[in-house]
C-alpha positions in Angstrom: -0.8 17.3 -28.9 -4.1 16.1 -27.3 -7.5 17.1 -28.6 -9.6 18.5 -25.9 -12.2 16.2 -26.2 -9.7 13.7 -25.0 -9.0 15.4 -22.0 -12.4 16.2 -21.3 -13.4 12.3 -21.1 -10.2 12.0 -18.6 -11.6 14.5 -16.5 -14.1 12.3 -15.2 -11.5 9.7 -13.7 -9.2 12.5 -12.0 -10.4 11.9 -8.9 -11.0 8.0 -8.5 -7.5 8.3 -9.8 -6.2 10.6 -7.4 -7.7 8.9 -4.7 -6.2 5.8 -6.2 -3.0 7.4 -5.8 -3.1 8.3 -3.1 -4.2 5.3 -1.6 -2.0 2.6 -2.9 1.9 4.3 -4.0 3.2 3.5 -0.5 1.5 -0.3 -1.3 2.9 -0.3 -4.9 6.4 0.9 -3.9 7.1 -1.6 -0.8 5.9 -4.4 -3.8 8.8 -3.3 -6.1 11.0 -3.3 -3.2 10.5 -6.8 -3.2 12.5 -6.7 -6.7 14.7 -3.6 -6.7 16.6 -2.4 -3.3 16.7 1.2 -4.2 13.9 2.7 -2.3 13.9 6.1 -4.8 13.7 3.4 -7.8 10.8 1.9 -6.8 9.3 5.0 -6.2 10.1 5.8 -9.9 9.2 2.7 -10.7 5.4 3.2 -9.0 5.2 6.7 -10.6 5.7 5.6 -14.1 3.2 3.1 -13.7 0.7 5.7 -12.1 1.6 7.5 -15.5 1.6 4.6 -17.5 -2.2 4.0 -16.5 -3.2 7.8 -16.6 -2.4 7.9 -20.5 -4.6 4.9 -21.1 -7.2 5.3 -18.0 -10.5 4.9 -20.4 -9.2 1.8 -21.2 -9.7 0.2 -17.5 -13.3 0.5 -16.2 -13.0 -0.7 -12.9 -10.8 0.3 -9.5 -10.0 -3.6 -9.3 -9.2 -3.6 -13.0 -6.8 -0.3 -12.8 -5.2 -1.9 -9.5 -4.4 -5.2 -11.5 -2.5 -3.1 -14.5 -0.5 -0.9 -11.4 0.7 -4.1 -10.1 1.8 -5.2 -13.7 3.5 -2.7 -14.4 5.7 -1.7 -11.5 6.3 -5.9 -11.7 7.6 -6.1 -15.2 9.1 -2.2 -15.2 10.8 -3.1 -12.1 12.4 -6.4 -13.5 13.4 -4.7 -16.5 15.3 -1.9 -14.8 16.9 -5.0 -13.2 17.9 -6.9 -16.7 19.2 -3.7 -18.1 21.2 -2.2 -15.3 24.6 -3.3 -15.3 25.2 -1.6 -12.3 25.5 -3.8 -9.6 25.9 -2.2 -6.5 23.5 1.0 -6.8 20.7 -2.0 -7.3 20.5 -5.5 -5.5 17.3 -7.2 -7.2 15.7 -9.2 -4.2 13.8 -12.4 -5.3 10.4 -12.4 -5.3 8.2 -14.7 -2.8 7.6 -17.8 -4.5 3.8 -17.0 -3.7 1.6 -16.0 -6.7 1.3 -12.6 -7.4 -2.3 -12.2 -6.5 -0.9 -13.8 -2.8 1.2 -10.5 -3.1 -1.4 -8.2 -3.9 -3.4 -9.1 -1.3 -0.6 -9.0 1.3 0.0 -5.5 0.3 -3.5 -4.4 0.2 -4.1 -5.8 4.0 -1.1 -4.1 5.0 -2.4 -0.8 3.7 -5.5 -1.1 5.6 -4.3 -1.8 8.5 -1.7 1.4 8.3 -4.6 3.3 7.4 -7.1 1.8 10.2 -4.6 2.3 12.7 -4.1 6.1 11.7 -7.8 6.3 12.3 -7.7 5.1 15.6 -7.7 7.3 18.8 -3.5 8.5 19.4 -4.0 6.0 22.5 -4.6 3.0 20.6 -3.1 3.4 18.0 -0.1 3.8 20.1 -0.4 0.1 21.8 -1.3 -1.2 17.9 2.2 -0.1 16.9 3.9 -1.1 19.7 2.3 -4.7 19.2 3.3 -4.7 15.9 6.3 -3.8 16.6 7.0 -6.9 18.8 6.9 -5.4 22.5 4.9 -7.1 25.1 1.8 -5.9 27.3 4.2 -5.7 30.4 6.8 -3.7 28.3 4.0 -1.2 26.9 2.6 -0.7 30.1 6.3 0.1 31.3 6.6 2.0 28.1 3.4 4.1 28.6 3.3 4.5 32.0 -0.5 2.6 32.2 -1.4 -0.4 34.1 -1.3 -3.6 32.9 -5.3 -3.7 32.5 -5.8 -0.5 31.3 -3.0 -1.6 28.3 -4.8 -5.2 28.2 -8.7 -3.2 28.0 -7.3 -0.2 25.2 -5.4 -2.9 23.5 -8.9 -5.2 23.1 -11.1 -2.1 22.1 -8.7 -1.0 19.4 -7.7 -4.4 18.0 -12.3 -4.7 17.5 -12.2 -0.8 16.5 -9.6 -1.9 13.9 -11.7 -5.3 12.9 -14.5 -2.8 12.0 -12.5 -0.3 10.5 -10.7 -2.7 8.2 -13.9 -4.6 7.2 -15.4 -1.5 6.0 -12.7 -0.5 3.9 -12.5 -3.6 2.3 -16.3 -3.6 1.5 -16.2 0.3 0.4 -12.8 -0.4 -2.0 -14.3 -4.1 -3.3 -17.6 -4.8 -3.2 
């Protein structure tokens, strides 16, 4: 059983780690997907890791530095649960990018802010965002939504600079 001096010195982390949490399961879990097809396995996967890290948290002094072990982790618990699964058709291991795994990380971490800078944006924008993203064309939004062509062109040009500005600030609030 854990002294409570131990836990009192975790205290202190709880909520960087939370927020941690928080902020980058949804990021971890698409990673492993790129390994293990199971979608509830990766989040497994993710969760020991979050766990993992929580029993040893003094040992990592930094966000970047706790981020780097959470990638790790999932990675090799992920390829693991591969190697030792003999069941073949609950789990399809995908191959990895042949990118580095820092290419990876930062894929991941640029996808998550822009998730989260387009659920900051006004329900209008973010609106013509997704749509974007999701491969439809001004004309077809502006069919979609029921808006002019300009008035799709104009919101589409103030969110996509809202977003820029967004974005750059969580990147300088989480890394520098």
């Amino acid at each position: 059983m854990p002294d409570k001096k131990h836990i009192g010195k975790k205290e202190k982390f709880r909520e960087s780690f939370e927020r941690l949490y928080d902020s980058h399961f949804p990021i971890l879990c698409m990673y492993v997907q790129r390994f293990v097809a199971d979608r509830e396995l990766c989040a497994d996967i993710v969760q020991d890791s979050f766990a993992m890290l929580w029993r040893d948290i003094e040992k990592y002094d930094s966000p970047k530095t706790r981020l780097q072990f959470l990638y790790t982790a999932s990675r090799n618990t992920a390829l693991n649960q591969i190697r030792h699964d003999n069941v073949k058709h609950s789990i399809s291991p995908l191959q990895p990018e042949e990118n580095p795994i820092e290419l990876e990380i930062i894929e991941n971490e640029v996808k998550g802010m822009l998730w989260r800078g387009i659920a900051s944006l006004p329900e209008r924008y973010a609106e013509i965002i997704s749509m974007t993203l999701e491969g439809y064309s001004l004309h077809e939004i502006s069919e979609m939504t029921g808006r002019s062509l300009q008035t799709v062109k104009n919101n589409k040009t103030i969110a996509l600079n809202t977003l820029r500005d967004i974005i750059e600030g969580d990147y300088r609030r989480e890394w520098i």
